[in-house]
C-alpha positions, 0 to 999 in steps of 0.5 A, a space after each residue: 508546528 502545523 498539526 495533521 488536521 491543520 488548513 495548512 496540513 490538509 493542503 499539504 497533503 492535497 499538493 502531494 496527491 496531485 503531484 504524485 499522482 503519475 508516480 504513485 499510480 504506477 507503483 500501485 500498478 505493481 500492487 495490481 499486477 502482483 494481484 494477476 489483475 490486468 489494467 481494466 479488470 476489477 478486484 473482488 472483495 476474497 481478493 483485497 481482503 486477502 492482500 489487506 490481511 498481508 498489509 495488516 501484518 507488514 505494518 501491524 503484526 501485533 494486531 490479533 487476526 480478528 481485528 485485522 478482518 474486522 479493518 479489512 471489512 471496514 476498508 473494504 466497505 470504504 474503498 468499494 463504496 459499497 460495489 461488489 469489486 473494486 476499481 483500479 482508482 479506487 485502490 490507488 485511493 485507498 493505499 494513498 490514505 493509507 500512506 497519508 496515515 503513515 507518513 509523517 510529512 508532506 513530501 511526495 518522495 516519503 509517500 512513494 518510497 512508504 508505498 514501496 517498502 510495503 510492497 517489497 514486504 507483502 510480495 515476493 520475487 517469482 518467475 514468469 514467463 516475462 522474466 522475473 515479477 512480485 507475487 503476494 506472499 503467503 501469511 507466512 512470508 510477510 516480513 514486519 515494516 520497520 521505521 527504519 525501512 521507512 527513512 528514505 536512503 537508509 542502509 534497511 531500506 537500500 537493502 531491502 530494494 537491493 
């Protein structure tokens, strides 16, 4: 059984980033635009914390609001490597080590539908004028991640894409 730290694991998890990589950008780009942000833009610090806040509750909703800002602070300082904003790269970074630490395999497919599960969990269908998209929600709205949702195929998982 190949441990998380192994030789073997590391590589593992370094084959999945680079073959991913397309695909789980693009899924990122969801995250992005549901932000309002556009391709080139930047997001600011009010922003990412806001959206890590929403994250915190889908994945942990047990974890007391001031240890949530006190992770957030620290991933913030993190993914911005200590810049004002942060960069679209960046983000794509910092989501993918998060779903590294969720995952419990090296298969890219477990990655992306880990990545879209959340996304289904913090945002919400809206109207725009070029048809219908995913805003973020309200602190009100985020619905908890289940283990079950994270089982590719899973009847919680289908209906949630539904």
């Amino acid at each position: 059984c190949e441990t998380y730290a192994s030789d073997e694991a590391l590589a593992a998890r370094q084959r999945v980033k680079v073959e991913s990589a397309v695909a789980f950008r693009r899924l990122i780009g969801m995250y992005w635009r549901a932000a309002n942000l556009g391709n080139a833009e930047l997001m600011g610090r009010a922003r990412y914390l806001e959206i890590h806040r929403l994250v915190c509750m889908a994945i942990a909703p047990r974890m007391p609001a001031k240890e949530a800002q006190k992770c957030g602070q620290a991933d913030w300082q993190y993914d911005a490597k200590g810049e004002a904003v942060i960069t679209f790269d960046d983000y794509c970074e910092g989501l993918y080590e998060l779903a590294d630490q969720w995952c419990d395999s090296t298969d890219m497919q477990d990655y992306l539908h880990f990545v879209e599960m959340l996304f289904l969990r913090v945002t919400r269908p809206t109207a725009s004028l070029d048809g219908l998209r995913r805003a973020f929600c309200k602190l009100t709205e985020v619905q908890v991640l289940s283990a079950a949702m994270l089982k590719r195929g899973s009847p919680e998982a289908e209906k949630l894409k539904g």
